[in-house]
C-alpha positions as CSV (number, residue, x, y, z in Angstrom):
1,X,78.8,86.2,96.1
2,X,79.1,82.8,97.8
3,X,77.5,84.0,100.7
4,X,74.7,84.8,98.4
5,X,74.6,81.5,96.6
6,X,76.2,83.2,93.5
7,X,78.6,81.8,91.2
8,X,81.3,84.5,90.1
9,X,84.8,84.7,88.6
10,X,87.1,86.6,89.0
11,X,88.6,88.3,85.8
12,X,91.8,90.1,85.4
13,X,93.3,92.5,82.4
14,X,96.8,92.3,81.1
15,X,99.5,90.1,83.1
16,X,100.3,89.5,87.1
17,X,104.1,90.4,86.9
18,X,104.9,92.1,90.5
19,X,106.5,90.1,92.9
20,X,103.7,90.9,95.4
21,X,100.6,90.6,93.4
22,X,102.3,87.1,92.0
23,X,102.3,86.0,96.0
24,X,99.1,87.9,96.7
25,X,97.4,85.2,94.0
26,X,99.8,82.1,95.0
27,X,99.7,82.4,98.8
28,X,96.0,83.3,98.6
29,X,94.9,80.7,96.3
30,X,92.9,82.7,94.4
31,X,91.4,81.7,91.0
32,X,91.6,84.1,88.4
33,X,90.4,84.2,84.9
34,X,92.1,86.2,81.7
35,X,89.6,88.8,80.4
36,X,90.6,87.4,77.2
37,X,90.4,84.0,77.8
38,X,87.1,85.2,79.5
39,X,83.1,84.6,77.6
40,X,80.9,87.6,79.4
41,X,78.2,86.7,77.3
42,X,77.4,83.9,79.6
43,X,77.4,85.8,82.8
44,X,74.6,87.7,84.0
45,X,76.1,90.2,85.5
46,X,79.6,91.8,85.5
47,X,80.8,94.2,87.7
48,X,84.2,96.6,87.6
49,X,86.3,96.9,90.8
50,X,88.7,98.8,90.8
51,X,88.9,99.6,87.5
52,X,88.7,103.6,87.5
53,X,92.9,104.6,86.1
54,X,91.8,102.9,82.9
55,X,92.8,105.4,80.1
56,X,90.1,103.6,77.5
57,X,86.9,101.2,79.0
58,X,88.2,97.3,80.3
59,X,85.8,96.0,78.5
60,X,83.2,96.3,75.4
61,X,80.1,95.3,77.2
62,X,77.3,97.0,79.4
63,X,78.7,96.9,83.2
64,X,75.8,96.4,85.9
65,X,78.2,97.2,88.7
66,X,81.5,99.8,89.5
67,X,82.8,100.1,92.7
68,X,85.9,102.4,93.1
69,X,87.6,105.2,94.8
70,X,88.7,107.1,92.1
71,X,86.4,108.4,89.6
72,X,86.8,106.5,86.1
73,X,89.1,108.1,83.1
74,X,86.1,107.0,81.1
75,X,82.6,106.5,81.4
76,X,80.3,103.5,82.8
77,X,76.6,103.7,82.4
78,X,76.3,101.1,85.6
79,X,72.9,100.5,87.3
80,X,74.8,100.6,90.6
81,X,77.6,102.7,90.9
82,X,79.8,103.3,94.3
83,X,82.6,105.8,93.9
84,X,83.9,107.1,97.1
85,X,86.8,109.2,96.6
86,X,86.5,109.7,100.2
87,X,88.5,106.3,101.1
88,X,91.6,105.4,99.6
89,X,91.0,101.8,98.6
90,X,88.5,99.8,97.4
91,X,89.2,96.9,99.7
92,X,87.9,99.6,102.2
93,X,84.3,100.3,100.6
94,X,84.1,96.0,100.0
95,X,84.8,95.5,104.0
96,X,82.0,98.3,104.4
97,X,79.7,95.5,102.2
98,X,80.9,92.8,104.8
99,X,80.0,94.8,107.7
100,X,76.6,96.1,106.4
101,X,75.5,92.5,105.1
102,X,76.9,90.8,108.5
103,X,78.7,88.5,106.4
104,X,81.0,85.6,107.5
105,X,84.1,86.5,106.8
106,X,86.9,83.4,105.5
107,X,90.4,84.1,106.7
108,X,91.5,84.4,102.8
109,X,88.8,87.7,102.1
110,X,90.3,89.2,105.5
111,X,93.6,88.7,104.3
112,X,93.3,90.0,100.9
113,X,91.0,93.0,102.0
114,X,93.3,94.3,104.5
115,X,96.2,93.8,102.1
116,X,94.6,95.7,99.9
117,X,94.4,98.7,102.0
118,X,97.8,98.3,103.5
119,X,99.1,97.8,99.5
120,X,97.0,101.2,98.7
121,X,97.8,103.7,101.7
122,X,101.6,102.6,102.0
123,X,100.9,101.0,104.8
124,X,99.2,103.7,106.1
125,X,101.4,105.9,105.1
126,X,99.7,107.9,102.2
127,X,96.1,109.7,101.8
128,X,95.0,107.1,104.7
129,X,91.8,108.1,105.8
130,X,89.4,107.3,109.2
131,X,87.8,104.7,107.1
132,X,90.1,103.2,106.1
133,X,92.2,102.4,109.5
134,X,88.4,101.6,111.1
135,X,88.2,99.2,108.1
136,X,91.9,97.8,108.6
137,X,91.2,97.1,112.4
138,X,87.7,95.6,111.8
139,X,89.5,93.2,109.3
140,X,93.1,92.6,111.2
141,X,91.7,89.8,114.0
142,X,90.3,87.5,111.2
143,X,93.5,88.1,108.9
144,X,96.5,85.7,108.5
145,X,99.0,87.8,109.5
146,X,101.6,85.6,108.5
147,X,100.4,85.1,104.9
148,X,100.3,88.8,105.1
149,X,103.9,88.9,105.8
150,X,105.2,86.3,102.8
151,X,103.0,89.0,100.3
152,X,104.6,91.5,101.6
153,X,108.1,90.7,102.0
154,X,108.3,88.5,98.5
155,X,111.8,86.9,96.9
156,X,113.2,89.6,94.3
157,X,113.7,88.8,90.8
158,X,117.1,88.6,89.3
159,X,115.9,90.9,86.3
160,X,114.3,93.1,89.1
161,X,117.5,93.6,91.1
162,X,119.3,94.1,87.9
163,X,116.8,96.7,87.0
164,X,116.7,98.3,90.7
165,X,120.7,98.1,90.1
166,X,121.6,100.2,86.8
167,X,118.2,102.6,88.1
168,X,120.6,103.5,90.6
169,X,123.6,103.9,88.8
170,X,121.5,106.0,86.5
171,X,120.3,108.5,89.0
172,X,119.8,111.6,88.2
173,X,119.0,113.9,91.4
174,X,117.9,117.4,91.1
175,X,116.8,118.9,94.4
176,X,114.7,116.3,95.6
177,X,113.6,114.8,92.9
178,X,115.6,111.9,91.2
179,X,115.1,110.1,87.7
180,X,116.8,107.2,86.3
181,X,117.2,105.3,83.2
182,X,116.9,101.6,83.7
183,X,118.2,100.5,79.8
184,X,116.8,97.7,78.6
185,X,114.4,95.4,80.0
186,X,111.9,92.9,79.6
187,X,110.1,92.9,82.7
188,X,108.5,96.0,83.1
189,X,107.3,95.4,86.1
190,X,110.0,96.2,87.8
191,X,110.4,99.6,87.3
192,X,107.7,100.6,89.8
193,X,109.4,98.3,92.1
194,X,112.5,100.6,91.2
195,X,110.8,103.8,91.5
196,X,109.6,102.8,95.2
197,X,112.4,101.6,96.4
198,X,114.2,104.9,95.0
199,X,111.8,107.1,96.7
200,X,113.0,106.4,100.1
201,X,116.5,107.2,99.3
202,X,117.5,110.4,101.5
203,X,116.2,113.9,100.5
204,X,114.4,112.2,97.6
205,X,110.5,113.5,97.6
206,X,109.4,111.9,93.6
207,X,111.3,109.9,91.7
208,X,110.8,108.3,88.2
209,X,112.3,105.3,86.2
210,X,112.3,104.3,82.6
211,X,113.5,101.8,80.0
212,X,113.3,100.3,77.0
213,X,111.4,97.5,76.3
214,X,110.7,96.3,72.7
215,X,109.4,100.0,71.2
216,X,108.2,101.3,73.5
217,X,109.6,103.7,76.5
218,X,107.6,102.7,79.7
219,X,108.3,105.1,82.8
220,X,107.0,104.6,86.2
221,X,106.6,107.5,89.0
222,X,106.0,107.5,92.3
223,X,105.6,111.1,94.5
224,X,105.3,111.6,98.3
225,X,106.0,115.6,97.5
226,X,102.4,117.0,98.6
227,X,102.9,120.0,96.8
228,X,103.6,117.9,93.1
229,X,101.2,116.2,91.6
230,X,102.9,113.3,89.6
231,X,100.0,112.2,87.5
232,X,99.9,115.7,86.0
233,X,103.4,115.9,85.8
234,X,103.7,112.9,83.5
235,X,100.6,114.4,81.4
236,X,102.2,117.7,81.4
237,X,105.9,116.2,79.8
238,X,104.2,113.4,77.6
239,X,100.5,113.6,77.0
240,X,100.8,114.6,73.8
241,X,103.3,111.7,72.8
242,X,102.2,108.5,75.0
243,X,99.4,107.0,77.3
244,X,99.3,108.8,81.1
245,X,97.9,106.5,83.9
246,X,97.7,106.9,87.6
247,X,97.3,110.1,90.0
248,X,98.5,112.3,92.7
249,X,101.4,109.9,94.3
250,X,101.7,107.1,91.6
251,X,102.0,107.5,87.5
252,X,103.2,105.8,84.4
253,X,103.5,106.1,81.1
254,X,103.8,104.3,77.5
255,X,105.5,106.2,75.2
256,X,106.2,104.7,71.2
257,X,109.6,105.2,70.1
258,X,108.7,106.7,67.1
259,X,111.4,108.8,65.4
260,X,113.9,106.4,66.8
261,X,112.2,103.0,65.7
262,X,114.6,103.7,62.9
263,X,117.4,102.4,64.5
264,X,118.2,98.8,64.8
265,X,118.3,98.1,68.3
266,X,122.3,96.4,68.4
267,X,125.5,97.4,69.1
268,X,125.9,101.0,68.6
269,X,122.6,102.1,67.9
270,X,121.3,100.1,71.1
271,X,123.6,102.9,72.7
272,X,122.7,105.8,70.3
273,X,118.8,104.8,71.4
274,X,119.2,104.6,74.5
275,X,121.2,107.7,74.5
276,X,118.6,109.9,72.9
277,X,116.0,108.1,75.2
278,X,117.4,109.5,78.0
279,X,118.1,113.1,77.2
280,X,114.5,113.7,75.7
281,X,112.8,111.8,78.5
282,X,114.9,113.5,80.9
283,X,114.7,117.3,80.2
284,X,110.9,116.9,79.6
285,X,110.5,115.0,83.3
286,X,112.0,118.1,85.0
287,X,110.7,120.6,82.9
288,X,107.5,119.4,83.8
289,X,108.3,119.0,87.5
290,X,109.4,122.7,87.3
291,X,112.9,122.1,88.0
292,X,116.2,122.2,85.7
293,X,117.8,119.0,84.4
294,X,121.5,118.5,85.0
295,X,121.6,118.1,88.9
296,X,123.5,115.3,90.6
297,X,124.0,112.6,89.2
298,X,125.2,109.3,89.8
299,X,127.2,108.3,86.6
300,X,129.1,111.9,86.7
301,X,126.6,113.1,83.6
């Protein structure tokens, strides 16, 4: 846009809570703008990036532009749309812009683009495709590679290692897939940090992670298991009962308490919750995953 001699904001949905994207945006010095503290009605255009794994439409206005990978959960009637489901990240169709428009590129942009890829293929580790590694070496030499570094390697939270902690404890391994209950949290954030860090325990192909936080259950997935598909599997166990997001390798899920907002959540009924929580949550998981619950677990259970 600046290249272009356009003034744009950037505008993001919901809150910024994982360590990395909190360093992404600090280290980067990127200015962001709260959809809802945001007016649209005084831009003239607005385009989606990124935007596709929303379950209901980010906003309630006409779009003029949607650039993704993924097709969107809902639909966009965009005059320019660019969905390439052939790429793995967005940050690899935006690099294509730079190189078609022989655009300066600032050593923030190169930074942020390539993380983006890294960020979205595991470090190249999952559904990386030619375009996006010819992308990721156009971008590396004008990249600060030790900026990189600090967003990728950021401080952990103390609520995040707690959370990381009692997901461990929790573990439930069956074959090689693992669940865990994380209890009760406020940062919810964390449990994808969990769920990844999980996954590269030994003989573990998908792994999942839930807790409680106010009355809601929120579970986070992650799948390197070719043969599963982990976004089905979470529609398959709770479509019917909570909001699905995500695809193939990475899911989560909101699910209302419900029948068990009754309780108060103290003392013994925090336990009696939580207790219920786990043993619906659970047997659905690997019922849906195809597998019987009840396998190894951590706590002896």
């Amino acid at each position: 846009a600046e290249a272009r001699d356009v003034e744009a904001d950037i505008l993001y949905e919901g809150e910024i809570g994982h360590q990395e994207n909190r360093a992404f945006v600090n280290l980067l010095g990127i200015e962001l703008t709260s959809l809802d503290d945001a007016d649209l009605e005084s831009h003239d255009t607005l385009a989606l990036v990124d935007c596709a794994k929303a379950s209901e439409p980010v906003v309630q206005t006409d779009v003029d532009v949607f650039i993704d990978h993924f097709e969107p959960e809902v639909e966009y009637s965009a005059a320019f749309s660019d969905i390439r489901p052939n790429v793995s990240s967005t940050s690899t169709i935006l690099t294509k812009y730079v190189q078609e428009f022989d655009l300066s590129l600032p050593e923030e942009v190169a930074t942020a683009l390539l993380y983006g890829i890294r960020a979205e293929t595991l470090d190249f580790k999952r559904d990386t495709t030619p375009a996006d590694l010819t992308a990721a070496a156009y971008l590396y030499p004008f990249a600060d590679h030790d900026t990189l570094e600090q967003v990728e390697s950021p401080s952990m939270s103390p609520e995040t290692l707690d959370v990381l902690a009692e997901a461990i404890r929790n573990r439930d391994v069956k074959g090689s897939h693992l669940v865990s209950n994380a209890g009760f949290i406020r940062d919810r954030d964390a449990l994808s940090q969990a769920a990844q860090h999980l996954l590269n325990l030994e003989g573990i192909t998908t792994s999942a992670v839930f807790a409680i936080a106010d009355d809601t259950i929120y579970l986070a997935a992650r799948s390197k298991d070719i043969r599963l598909n982990i976004g089905k599997v979470l529609q398959d166990a709770f479509d019917d009962v909570g909001e699905v997001v995500g695809h193939s390798t990475d899911a989560s899920t909101e699910i209302p308490l419900g029948i068990f907002t009754g309780l108060e959540i103290t003392g013994d009924d925090r336990e009696t919750l939580l207790s219920l929580t786990e043993e619906a949550v659970r047997s659905k998981l690997f019922e849906a995953m195809g597998v019987e619950s009840g396998g190894e677990s951590a706590n002896g259970n």
